[in-house]
N, C-alpha and C positions, 0 to 999 in steps of 0.2 A: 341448392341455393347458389346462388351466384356471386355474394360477398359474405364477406364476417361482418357482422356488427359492433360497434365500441359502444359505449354505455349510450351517450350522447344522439346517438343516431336517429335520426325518423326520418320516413319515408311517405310519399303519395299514394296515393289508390293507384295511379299508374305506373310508380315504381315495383309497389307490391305486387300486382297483378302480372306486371311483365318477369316480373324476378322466381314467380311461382308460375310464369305460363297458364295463367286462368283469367277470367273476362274481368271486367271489372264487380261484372251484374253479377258472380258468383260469391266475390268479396265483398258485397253488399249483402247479400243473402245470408252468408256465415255471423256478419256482424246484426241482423234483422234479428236471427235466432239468437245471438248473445255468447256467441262460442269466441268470437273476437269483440272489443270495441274501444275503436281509436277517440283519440285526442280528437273534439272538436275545435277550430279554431275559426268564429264566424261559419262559413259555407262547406269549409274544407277540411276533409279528414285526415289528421295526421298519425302516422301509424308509428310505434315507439317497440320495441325490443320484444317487450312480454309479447306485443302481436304476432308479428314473424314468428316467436318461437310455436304459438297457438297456432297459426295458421301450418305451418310446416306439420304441427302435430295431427293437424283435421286433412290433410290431404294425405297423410302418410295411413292414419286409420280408415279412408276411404279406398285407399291402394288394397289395402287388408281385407276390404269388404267391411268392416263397421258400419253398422248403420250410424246416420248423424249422432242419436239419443244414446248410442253407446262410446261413443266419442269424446261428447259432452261429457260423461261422467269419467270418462277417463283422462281429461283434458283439467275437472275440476279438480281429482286425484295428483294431477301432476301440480298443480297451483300449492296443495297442501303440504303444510310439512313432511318433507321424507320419511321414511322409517317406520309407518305404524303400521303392523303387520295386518291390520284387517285391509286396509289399501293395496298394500300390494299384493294379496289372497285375495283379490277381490281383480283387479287384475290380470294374473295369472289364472286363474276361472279363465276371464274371457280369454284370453287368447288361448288354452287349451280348449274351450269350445269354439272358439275361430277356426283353429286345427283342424279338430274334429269334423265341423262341415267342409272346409278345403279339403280333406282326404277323402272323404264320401264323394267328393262331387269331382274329384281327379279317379276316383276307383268307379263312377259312373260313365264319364269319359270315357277311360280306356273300354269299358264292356261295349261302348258305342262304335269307338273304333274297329276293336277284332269285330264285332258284329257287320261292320261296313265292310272289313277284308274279307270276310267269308263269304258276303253278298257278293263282292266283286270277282270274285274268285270264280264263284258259281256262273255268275253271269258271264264270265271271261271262257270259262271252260262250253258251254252253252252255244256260245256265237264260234268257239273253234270246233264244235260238234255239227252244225248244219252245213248245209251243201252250199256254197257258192252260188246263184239264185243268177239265172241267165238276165242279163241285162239285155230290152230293146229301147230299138231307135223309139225318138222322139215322133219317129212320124209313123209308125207303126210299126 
């Protein structure tokens, strides 16, 4: 984020959107679902504290991989009072199975890779085992 907040503060759809580097149409769409939603005032969306902090929180569980609907509940988790252990066990779950698929899918990766070394390997060893292949003219 690009500044600090003081209590008082609010912000446009094109402050928010420039301050988080996303469309505006994507700030629309978080607030559509209900994950954010700003101050109307007449026409104009005004965005106040608790947003920013939601919106920082939905783009940080999308970096994660979170789906939206697991965001959502973690996003309402953070709304609730601190401290109730079934919350934050509930939580910790996700992000141990967040883990959990990130290391599967970094442990598929690399088998893809050494798999791709030893292709190239082969194919490298392959093209310095054939002969040199006489080249003619273009005109015969």
């Amino acid at each position: 984020m690009a500044s600090e907040a003081t209590p008082g503060d609010t912000w446009t759809i094109a402050q928010i959107a420039d301050e988080f580097a996303i469309t505006h149409r994507a700030v629309r769409h978080y607030e559509d679902l209900g994950l954010i939603s700003p101050e109307r005032r007449g026409t104009q969306r005004v965005y106040h504290r608790r947003d920013r902090t939601r919106l920082n929180l939905i783009l940080r569980g999308k970096r994660l991989g979170f789906p939206l609907e697991e965001i959502r509940t973690i996003i309402d988790l953070y709304d609730a009072p601190r401290g109730k252990r079934s919350q934050l066990e509930y939580v910790l779950g996700q992000i141990d199975e967040r883990r959990a698929d990130l290391e599967a899918r970094r442990r598929d990766l690399e088998a893809a890779l050494d798999e791709l070394d030893t292709f190239e390997s082969r194919c490298r060893a392959d093209l310095g085992a054939l002969k040199p292949t006489q080249r003619t003219s273009p005109t015969g």
